[in-house]
C-alpha positions as CSV (number, residue, x, y, z in Angstrom):
1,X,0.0,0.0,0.0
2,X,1.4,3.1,-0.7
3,X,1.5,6.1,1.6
4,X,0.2,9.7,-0.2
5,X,1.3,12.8,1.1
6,X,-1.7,14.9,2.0
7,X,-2.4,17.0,-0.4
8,X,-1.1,21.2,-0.2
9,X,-4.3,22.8,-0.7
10,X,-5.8,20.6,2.8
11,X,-2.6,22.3,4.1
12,X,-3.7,25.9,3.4
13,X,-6.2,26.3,6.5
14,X,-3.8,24.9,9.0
15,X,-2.0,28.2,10.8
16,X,1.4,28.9,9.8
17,X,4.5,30.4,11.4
18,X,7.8,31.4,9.7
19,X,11.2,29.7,10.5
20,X,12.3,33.1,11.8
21,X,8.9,33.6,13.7
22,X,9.4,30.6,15.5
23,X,12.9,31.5,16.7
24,X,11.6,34.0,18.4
25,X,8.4,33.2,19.6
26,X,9.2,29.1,20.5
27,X,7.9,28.8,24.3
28,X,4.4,30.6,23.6
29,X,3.8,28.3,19.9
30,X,5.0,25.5,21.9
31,X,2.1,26.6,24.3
32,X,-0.4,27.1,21.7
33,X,0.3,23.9,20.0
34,X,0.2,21.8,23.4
35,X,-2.6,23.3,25.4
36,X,-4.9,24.7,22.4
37,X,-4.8,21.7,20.7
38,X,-3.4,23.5,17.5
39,X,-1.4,22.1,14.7
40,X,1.2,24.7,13.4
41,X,3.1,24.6,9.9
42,X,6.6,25.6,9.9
43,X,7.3,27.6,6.9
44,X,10.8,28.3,5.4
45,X,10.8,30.7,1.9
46,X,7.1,30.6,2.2
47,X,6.9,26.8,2.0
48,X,5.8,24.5,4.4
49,X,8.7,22.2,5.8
50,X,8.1,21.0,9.2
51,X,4.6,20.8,11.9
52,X,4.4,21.4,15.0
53,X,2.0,19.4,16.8
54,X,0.7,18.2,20.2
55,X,1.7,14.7,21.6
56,X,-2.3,13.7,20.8
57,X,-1.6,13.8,17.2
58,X,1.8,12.4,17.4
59,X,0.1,9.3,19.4
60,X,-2.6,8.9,16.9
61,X,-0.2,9.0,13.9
62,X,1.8,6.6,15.6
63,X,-1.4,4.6,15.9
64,X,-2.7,5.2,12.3
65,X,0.7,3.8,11.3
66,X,1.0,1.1,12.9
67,X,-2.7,0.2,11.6
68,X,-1.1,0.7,8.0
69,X,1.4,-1.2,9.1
70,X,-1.0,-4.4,10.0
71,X,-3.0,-3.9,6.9
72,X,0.3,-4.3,4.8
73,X,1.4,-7.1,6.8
74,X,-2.1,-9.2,6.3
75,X,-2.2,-8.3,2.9
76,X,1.4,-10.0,2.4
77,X,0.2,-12.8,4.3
78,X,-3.2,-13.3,2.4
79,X,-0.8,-13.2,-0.7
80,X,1.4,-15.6,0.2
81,X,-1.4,-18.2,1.7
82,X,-2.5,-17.6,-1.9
83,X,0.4,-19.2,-3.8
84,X,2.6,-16.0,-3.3
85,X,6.4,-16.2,-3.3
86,X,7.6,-16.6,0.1
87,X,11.2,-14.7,0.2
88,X,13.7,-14.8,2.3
89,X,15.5,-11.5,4.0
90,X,18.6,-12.5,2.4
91,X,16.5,-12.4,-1.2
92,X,14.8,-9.1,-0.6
93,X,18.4,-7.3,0.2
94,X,19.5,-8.8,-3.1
95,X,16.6,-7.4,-5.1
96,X,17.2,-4.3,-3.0
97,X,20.8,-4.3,-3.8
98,X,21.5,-3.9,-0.4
């Protein structure tokens, strides 16, 4: 299963904050972002390249990826229980060329 990135334009509502803003301002945004519950993009040349988030949203990304995770496990198990090649670690870091 592949991952997406979320898309820019869902992006544009969340609040932003310049690299330089930040500097100055990190206690309080660290505030906002813990206490009010806000997300906050971090933006450097006007692009957005970091979040800052509160430790609810890190937990349930950390959940949400370890349900990925699962789901691309039982779909490689439901493959190989149906005739898929089963490879060993040794034969993936080949193909890998690792």
């Amino acid at each position: 299963m592949d991952r997406d990135p979320v898309p820019d334009e869902r992006l544009d509502d969340l609040p932003s904050v310049s690299l330089t803003e930040l500097r100055e301002s990190l206690p309080d945004t660290i505030g906002r972002v813990a206490h009010g519950k806000e997300r906050l993009l971090i933006k450097r040349h006007n692009r957005p390249v970091a979040a800052v988030v509160s430790m609810d949203d890190v937990r349930l990304l950390e959940m949400l990826d370890d349900m990925l995770d699962l789901e691309a496990a039982s779909e490689a198990l439901e493959e190989i229980a149906n005739g898929g090649e089963l490879k060993s670690a040794a034969e993936f870091r080949k193909e890998l060329g690792l």
